[in-house]
ZAKE-543992 format. One record per residue (C-alpha): x, y negated, z; residue in three letters. Coordinates in Angstrom, 3 decimals. Each point is the difference from the previous one (the first is absolute). Example, Ala and Ser with C-alpha at 12.3 -4.5 7.8 and 13.67 -1.06 7.14 Angstrom:
R         c1         c2         c3   residuo
R     12.300      4.500      7.800       ALA
R      1.370     -3.440     -0.660       SER
***
This chain:
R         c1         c2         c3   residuo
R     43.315     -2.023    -23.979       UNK
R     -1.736     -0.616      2.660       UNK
R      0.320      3.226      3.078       UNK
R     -2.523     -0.968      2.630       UNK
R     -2.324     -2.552      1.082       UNK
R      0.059     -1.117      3.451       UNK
R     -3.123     -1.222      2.022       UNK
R      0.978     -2.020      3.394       UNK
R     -2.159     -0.840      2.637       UNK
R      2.273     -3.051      1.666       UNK
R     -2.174     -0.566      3.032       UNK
R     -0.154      4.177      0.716       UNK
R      0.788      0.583      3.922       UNK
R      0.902     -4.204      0.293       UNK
R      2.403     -0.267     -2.688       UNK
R      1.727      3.389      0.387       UNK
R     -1.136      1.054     -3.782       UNK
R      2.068     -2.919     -1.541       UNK
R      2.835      0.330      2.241       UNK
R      0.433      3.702     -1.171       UNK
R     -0.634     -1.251     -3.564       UNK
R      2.870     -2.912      0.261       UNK
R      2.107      1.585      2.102       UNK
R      0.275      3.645     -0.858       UNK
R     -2.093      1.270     -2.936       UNK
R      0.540     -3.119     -2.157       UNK
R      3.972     -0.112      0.593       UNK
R      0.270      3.909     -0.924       UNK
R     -1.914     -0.286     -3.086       UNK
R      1.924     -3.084     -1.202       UNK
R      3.322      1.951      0.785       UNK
R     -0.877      3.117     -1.842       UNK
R     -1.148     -2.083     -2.680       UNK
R     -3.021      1.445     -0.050       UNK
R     -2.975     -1.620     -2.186       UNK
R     -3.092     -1.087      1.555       UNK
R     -3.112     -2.808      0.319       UNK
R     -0.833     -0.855      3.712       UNK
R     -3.362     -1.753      1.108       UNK
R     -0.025     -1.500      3.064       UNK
R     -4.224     -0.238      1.155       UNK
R     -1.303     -3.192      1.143       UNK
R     -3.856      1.032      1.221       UNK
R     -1.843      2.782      0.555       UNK
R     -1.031      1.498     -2.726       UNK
R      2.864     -0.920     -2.098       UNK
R      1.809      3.421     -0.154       UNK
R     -3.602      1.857     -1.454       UNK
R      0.212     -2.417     -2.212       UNK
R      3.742      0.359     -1.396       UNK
R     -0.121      3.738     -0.089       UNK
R     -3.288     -0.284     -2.046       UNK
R      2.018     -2.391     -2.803       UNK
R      2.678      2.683      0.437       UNK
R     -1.789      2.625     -0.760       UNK
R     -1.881     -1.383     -2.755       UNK
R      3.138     -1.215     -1.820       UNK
R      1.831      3.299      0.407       UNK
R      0.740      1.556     -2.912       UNK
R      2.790      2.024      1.070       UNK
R      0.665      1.963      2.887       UNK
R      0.681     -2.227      3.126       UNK
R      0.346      0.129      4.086       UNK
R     -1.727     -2.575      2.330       UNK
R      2.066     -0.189      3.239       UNK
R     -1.919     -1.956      3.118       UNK
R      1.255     -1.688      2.659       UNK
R     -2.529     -0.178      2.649       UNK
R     -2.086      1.265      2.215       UNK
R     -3.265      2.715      0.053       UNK
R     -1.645     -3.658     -1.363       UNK
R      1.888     -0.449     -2.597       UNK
R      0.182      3.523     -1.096       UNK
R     -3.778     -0.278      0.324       UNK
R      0.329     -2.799     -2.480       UNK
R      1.923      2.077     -2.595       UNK
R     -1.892      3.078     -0.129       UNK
R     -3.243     -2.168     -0.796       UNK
R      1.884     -1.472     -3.016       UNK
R      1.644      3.042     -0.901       UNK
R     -1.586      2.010     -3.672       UNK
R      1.750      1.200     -2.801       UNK
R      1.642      2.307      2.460       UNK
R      1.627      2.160     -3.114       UNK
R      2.781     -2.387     -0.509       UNK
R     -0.396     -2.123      3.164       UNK
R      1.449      1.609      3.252       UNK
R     -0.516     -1.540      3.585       UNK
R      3.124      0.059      2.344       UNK
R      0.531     -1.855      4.059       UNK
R      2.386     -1.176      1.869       UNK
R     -2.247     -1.182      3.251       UNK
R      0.844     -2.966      1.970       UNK
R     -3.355     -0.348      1.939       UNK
R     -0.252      0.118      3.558       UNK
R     -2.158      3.169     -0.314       UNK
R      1.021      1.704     -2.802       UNK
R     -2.781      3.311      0.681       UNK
R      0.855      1.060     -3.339       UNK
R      3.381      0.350      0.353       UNK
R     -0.608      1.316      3.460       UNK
R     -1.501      2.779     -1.177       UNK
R      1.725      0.236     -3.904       UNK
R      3.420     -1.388     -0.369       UNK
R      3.230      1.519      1.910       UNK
R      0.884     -1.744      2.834       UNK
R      2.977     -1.691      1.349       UNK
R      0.718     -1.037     -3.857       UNK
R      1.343     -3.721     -0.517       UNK
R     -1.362     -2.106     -2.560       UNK
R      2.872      0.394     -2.499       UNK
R     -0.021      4.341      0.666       UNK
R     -4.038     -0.199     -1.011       UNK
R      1.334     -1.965     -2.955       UNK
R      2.110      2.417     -1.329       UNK
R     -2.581      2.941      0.327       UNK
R     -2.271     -2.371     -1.794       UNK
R      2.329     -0.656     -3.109       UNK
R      1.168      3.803      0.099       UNK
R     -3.311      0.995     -0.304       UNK
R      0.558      2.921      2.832       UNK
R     -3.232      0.808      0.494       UNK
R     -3.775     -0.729     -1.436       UNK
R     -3.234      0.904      0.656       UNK
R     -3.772     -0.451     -1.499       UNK
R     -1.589     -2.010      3.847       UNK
R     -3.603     -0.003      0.593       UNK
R     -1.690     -3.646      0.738       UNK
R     -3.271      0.088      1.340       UNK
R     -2.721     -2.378     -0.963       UNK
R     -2.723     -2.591      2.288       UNK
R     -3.115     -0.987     -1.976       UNK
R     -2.538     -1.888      1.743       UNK
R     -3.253     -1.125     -1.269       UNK
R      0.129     -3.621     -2.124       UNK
R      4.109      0.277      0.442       UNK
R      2.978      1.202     -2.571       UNK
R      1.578      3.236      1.259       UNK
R      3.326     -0.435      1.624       UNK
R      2.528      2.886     -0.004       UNK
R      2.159      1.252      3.282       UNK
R      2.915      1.553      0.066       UNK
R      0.620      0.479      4.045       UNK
R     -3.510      0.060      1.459       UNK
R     -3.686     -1.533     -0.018       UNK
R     -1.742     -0.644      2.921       UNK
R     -3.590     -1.297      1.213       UNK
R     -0.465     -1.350      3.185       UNK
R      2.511     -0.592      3.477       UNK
R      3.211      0.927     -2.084       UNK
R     -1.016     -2.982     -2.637       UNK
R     -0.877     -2.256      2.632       UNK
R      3.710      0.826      1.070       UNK
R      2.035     -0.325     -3.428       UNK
R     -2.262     -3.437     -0.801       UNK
R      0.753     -1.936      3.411       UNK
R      3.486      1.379     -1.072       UNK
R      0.113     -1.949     -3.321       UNK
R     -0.618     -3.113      1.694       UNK
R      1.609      0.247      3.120       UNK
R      2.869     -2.694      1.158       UNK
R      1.198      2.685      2.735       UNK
R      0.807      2.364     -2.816       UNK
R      2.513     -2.701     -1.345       UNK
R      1.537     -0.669      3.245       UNK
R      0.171      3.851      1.094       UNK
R      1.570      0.684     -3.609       UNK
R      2.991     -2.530      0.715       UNK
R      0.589      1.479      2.852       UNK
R     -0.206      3.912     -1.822       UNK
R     -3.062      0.689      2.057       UNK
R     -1.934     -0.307     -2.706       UNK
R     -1.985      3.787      0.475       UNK
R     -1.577     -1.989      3.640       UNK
R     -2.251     -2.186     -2.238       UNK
R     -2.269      3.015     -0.159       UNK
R     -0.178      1.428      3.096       UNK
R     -0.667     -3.750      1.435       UNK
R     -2.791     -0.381     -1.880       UNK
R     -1.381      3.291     -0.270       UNK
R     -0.664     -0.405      3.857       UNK
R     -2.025     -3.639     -0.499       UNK
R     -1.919      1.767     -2.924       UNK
R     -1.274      3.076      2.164       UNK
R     -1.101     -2.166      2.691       UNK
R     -2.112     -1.995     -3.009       UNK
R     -1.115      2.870     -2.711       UNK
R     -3.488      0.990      0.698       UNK
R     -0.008      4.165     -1.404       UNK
R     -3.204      0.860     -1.778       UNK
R     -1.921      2.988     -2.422       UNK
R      1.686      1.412     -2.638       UNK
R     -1.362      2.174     -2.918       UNK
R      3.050      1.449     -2.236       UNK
R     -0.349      2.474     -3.117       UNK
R      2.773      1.706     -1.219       UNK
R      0.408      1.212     -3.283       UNK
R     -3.556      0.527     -0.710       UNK
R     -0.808      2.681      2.158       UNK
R      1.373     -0.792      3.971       UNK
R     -2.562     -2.534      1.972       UNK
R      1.830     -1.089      3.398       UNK
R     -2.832     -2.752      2.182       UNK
R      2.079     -1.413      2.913       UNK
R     -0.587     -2.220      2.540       UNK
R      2.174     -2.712      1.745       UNK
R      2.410      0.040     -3.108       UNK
R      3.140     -1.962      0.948       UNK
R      2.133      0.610     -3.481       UNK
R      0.227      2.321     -3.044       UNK
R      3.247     -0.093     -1.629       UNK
R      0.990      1.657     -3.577       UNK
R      3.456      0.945      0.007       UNK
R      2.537      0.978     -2.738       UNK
R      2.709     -0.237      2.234       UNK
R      0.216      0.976      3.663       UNK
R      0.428     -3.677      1.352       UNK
R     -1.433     -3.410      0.556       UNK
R      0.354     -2.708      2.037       UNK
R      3.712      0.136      0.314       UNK
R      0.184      3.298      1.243       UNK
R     -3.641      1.877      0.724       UNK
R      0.380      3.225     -1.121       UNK
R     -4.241      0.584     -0.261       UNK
R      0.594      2.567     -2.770       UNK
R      2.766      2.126      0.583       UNK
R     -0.842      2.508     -3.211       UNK
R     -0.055     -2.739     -2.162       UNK
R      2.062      0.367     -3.406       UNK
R      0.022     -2.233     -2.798       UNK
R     -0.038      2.556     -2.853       UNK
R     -2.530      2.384      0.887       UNK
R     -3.341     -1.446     -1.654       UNK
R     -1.697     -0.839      3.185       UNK
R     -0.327     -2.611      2.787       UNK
R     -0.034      0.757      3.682       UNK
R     -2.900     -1.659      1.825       UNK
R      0.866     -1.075      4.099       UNK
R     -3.193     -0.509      1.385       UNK
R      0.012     -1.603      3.853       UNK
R     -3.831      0.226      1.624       UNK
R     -2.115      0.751      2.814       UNK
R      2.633     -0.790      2.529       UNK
R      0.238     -2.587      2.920       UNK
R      2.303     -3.033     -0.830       UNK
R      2.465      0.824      3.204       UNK
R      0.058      3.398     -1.847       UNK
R      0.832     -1.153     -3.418       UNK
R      3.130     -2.450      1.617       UNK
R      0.931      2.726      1.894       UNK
R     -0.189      2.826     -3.263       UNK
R      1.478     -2.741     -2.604       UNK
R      3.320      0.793      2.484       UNK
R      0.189      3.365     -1.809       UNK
R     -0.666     -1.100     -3.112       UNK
R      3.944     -1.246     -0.403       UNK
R      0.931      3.636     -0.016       UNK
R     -3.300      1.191     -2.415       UNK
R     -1.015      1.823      3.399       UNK
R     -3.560     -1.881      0.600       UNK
R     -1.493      2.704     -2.204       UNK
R     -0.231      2.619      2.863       UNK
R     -2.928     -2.794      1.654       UNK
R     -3.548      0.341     -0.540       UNK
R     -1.134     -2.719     -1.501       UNK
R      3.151     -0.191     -2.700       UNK
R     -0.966      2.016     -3.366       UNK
R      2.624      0.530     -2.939       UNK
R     -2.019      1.271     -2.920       UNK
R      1.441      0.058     -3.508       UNK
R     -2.058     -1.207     -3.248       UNK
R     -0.625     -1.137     -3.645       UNK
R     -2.169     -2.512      0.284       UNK
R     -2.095     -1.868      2.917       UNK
R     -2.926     -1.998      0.117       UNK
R     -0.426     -2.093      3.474       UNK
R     -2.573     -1.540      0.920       UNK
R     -0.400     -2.083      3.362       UNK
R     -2.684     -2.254      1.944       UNK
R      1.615     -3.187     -0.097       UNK
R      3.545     -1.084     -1.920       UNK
R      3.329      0.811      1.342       UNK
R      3.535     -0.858     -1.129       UNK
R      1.632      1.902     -2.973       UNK
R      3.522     -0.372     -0.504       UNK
R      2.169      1.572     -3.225       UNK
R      3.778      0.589      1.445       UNK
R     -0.721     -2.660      2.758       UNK
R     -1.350     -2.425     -2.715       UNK
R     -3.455     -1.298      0.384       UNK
R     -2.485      1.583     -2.128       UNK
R     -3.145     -2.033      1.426       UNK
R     -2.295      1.254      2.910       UNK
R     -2.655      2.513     -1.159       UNK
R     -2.671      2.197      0.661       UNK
R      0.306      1.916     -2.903       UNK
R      2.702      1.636     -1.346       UNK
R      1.785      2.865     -2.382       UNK
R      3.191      1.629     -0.386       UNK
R      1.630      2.334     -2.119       UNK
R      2.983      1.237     -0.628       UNK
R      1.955     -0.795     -3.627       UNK
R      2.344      3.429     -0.348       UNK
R      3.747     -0.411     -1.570       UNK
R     -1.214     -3.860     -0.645       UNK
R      3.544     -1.330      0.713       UNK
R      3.595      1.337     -1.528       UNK
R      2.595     -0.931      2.782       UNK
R      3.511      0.017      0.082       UNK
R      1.503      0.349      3.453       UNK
***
């Protein structure tokens, strides 16, 4: 019988995933003589779809284990239903890894997180919040959802050869703060109208990002919600407006340690559901994947959507 199902991003932090996989998980597995399927993906895309098949064949209680990064745990939670028998676990080998930032205990090795995993040592019912923009398929999050300067950020990211080269080297977290600096001196901040749950209007000007968090972190490190928690029912909403550019480089600086808050300018405001609406599109990314720029969007927060074992 068949104890887990392994999902392997090969190409996570330039090659790091499968070395883990061949090198350490793999090896342990096959020594304990442990049973298991392992897909390796090939594209993007490819890991929403093998959880989906997963979960549709499931007919008996079974744990999905990904090796990745925030993408490809992005990629699992929008395949992942049938959550009654199937149950999400991660080992992350991005060169990010917000969610485990912010989640899993640190200074674990790949093989300790493994044997948590198998020994089931603890689970919880996760949040996942939800992007729906007009004409487009919802996409879920699991980490955070932004609109604006911070998706500018996490899409130059996706397709940057510097974040190859500074990930070889283990300096992979420099990507962002590279080109968050080239996309300030580009993004042009504009009006803002934001409803929250139903009854909260917000109309701001020079808008430079709203970002819905279920997790403290983004970006490989930004700590722009510091209250965040993944099991509480809710989404915390960074908003960054009304500021000079100088001001936001030099307030960003704080964010590391979830101290920009204290700045005027920086709102943290906790919610349901939001409806944003702005003049012209901007960026929207889903756990650093691109969503597609927008002018329009809403986002809501799925409670106890995900069982996790950790």
């Amino acid at each position: 019988m068949v104890n887990a199902y392994f999902i392997i991003n090969p190409r996570s932090q330039t090659g790091k995933g499968k070395r883990i996989w061949t090198q350490e998980i793999k090896p342990w597995l096959d020594e304990h003589q442990y049973r298991y399927k392992a897909f390796l993906t090939r594209y993007s895309g490819h890991c929403t779809q093998i959880v989906r098949q997963l979960c549709e064949d499931a007919k008996k209680p079974l744990t999905l284990i990904i090796l990745g990064g925030d993408g490809t745990l992005n990629e699992a939670v929008n395949g992942l239903y049938n959550t009654e028998l199937v149950t999400l676990a991660y080992i992350p080998t991005g060169s990010s890894n917000d969610f485990a930032r912010a989640y899993l205990p640190r200074r674990c090795t790949p093989v300790e997180r493994l044997k948590s995993i198998l020994d089931e040592k603890h689970e919880a019912w996760l949040d996942c919040g939800v992007v729906k923009a007009p004409g487009k398929k919802p996409k879920r999050f699991i980490v955070s959802s932004g609109i604006g300067y911070d998706a500018y950020i996490t899409d130059e990211a996706l397709h940057s050869k510097i974040k190859n080269v500074l990930n070889f080297i283990h300096l992979g977290k420099l990507t962002y703060m590279l080109i968050a600096i080239d996309k300030l001196l580009r993004i042009q901040p504009q009006t803002v109208s934001i409803t929250l749950d139903g009854s909260r209007f917000f109309h701001l000007d020079k808008l430079y990002f709203a970002a819905s968090h279920n997790l403290p972190y983004e970006g490989g490190g930004f700590k722009f919600a510091p209250k965040a928690v993944p099991d509480d029912g809710q989404l915390d909403l960074c908003i960054v407006h009304g500021i000079s550019k100088p001001g936001l480089a030099c307030k960003l600086l704080f964010a590391f340690k979830g101290k920009h808050v204290r700045f005027k300018g920086i709102e943290n405001i906790r919610y349901k559901h939001m409806k944003l609406v702005l003049e012209h599109p901007y960026a929207v990314h889903t756990d650093g994947e691109t969503y597609h720029p927008r002018k329009e969007i809403e986002v809501w927060c799925e409670a106890g959507k995900i069982h996790f074992i950790y």
